[in-house]
C-alpha positions as CSV (number, residue, x, y, z in Angstrom):
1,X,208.7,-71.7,56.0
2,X,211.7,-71.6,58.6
3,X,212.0,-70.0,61.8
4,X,213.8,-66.6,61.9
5,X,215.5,-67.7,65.2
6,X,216.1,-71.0,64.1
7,X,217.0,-71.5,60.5
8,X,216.8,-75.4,61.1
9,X,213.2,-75.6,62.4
10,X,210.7,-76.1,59.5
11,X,207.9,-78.1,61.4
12,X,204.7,-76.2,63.1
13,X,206.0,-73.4,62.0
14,X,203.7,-70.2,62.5
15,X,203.3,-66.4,61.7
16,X,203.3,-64.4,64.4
17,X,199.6,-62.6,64.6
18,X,201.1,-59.0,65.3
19,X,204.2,-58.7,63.1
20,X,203.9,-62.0,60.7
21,X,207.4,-63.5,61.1
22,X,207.5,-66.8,60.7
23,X,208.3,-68.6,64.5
24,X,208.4,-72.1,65.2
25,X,206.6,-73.5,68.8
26,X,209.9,-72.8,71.0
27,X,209.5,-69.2,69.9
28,X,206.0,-68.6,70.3
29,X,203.5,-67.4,73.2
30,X,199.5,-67.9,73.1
31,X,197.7,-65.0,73.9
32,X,193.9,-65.1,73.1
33,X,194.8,-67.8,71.3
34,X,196.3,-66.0,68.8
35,X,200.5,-66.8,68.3
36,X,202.7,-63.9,69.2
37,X,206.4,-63.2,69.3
38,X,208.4,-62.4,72.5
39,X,209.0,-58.7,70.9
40,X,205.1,-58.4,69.7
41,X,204.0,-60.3,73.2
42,X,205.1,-57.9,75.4
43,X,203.2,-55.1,73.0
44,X,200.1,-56.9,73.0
45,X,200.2,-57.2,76.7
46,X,200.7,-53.5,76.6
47,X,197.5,-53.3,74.4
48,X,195.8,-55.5,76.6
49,X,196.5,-53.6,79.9
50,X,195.5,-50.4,78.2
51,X,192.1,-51.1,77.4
52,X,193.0,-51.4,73.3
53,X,191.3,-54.3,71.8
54,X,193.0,-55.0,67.9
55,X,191.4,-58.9,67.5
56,X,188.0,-56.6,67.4
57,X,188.4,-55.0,63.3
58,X,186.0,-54.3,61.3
59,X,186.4,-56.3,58.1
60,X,185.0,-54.4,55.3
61,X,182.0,-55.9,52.6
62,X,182.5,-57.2,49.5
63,X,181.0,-54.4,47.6
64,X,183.2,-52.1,49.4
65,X,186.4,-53.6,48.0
66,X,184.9,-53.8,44.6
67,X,184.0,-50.4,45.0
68,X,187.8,-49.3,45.9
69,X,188.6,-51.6,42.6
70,X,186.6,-49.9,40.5
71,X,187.8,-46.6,41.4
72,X,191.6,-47.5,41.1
73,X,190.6,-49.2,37.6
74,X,189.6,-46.0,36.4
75,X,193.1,-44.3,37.1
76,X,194.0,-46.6,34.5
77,X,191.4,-47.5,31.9
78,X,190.6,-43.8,30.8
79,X,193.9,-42.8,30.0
80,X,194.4,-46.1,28.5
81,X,191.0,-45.9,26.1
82,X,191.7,-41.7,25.7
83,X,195.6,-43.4,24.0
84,X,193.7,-46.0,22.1
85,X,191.5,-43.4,21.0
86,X,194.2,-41.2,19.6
87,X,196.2,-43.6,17.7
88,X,194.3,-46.9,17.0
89,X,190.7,-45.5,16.0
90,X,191.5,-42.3,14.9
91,X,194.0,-43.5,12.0
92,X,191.3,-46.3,11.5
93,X,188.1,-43.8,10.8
94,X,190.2,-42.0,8.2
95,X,191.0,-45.2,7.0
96,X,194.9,-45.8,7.6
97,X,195.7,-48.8,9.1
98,X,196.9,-48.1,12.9
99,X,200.3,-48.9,14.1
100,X,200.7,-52.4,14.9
101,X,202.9,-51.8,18.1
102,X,199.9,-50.1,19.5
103,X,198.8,-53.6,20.3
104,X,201.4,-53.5,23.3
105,X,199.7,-50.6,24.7
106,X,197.9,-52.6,27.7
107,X,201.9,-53.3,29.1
108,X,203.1,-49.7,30.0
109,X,199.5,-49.6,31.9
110,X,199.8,-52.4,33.5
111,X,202.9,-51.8,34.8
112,X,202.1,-48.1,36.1
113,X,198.6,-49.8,37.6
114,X,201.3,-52.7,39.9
115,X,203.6,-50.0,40.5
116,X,200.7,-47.1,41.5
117,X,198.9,-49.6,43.7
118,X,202.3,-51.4,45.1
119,X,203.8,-47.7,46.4
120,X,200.5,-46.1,47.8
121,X,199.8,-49.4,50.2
122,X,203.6,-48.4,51.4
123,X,203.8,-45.2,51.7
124,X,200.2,-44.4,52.3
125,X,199.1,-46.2,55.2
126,X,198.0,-49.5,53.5
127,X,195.2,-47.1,51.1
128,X,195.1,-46.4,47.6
129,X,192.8,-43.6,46.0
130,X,189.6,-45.7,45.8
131,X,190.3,-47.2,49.5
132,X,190.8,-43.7,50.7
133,X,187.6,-42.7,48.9
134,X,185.4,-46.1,50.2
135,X,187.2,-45.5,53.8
136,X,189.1,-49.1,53.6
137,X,192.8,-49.8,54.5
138,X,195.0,-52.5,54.0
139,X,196.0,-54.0,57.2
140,X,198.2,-56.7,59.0
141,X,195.8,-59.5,61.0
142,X,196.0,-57.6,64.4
143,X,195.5,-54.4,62.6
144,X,198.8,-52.8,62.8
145,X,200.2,-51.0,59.3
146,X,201.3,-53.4,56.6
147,X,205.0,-53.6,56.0
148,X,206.8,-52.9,52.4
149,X,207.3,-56.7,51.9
150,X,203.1,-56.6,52.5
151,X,202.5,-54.1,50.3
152,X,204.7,-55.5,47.1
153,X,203.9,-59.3,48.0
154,X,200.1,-58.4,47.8
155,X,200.0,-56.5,44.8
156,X,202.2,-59.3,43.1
157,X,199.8,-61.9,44.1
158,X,197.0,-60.0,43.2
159,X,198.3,-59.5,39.8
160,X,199.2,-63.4,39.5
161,X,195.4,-64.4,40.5
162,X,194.7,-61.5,38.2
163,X,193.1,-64.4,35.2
164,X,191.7,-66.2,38.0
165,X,189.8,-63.1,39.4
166,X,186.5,-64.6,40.5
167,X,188.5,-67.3,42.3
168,X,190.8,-65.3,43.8
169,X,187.9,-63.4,45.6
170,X,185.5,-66.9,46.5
171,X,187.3,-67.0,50.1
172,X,185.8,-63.5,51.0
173,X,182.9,-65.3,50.9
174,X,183.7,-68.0,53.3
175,X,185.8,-66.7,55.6
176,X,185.5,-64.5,58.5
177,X,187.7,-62.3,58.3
178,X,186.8,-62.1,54.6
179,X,190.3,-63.0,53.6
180,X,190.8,-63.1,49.8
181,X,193.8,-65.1,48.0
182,X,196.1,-62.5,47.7
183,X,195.1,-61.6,51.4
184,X,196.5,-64.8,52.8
185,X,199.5,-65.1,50.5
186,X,200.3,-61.5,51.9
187,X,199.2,-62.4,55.4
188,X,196.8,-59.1,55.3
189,X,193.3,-58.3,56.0
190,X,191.3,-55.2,54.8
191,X,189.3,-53.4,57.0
192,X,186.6,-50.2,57.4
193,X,188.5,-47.0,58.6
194,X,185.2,-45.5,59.8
């Protein structure tokens, strides 16, 4: 990780808690102690003079999160199983043999599922139809809206860590601001919107 002002610092380089960009010490201030950028400094000063506290979010619970999971999930499983249904088992009960492309049927779903979750983080406030229906957003650390890079990079990851679900999720656990995998790869956080 290099600093943006200074392509040829690579040592204690940080992310900047309000906007993410990587800075290295020369470029930093301590607030709270929390690192900030001279641009996102003066903004949190701002916040800080006007009474608005953003270090105080409300992480949401595990089961929430599931919950928004499960919902999404089902954008994608019933029109994949009402498909399979169609053309795999109803050749096979009158005893044809079903087409064996069919077998690639998981990949266009997959696809639309990355896609569908990747473009409502960015265009709809950091929520996708089961975080909008659990009241849960996807948010940058200091709670400011995640950027397009935020959204794509955290679907991505999520996707990656997709075979290694259980572990991707054990930091939640542990952590306090219940930070999965995919969350610190992304530099996000999710939190209640209620």
């Amino acid at each position: 990780m290099l600093c943006r002002n200074h392509i040829d610092v690579a040592e204690g380089v940080r992310r900047c808690a309000r906007c993410g960009t990587p800075f290295c010490p020369d470029c930093l201030v301590e607030l709270s102690g929390r690192p900030y950028c001279a641009t996102c400094k003066s903004e949190q000063l701002l916040d800080v003079r006007s009474g608005v506290d953003r270090s105080q979010m409300q992480y949401s619970t595990v089961l929430r999160r599931f919950g928004a999971i499960f919902l999404d999930s089902l954008l994608i499983v019933v029109p994949m199983y009402t498909i399979m249904g169609i053309f795999v088992f109803l050749p096979a009960s009158r005893g044809e043999q079903p087409n064996p492309l069919m077998n690639l049927i998981g990949i266009p779903f997959a696809l639309f599922s990355l896609v569908y979750e990747g473009l409502m983080l960015q265009y709809k406030n950091g929520q996708t139809l089961g975080k909008m229906a659990l009241k849960v957003r996807v948010v940058r650390p200091d709670g400011s809206p995640i950027s397009t890079g935020q959204a794509w990079g955290r679907v991505v990851m999520r996707t990656v860590l997709g075979c290694l679900w259980i572990v991707d999720y054990i930091p939640v656990f542990f952590t306090n601001e219940k930070t999965s995998l995919h969350d610190m790869v992304a530099g996000t956080r999710v939190v209640d919107t209620n």
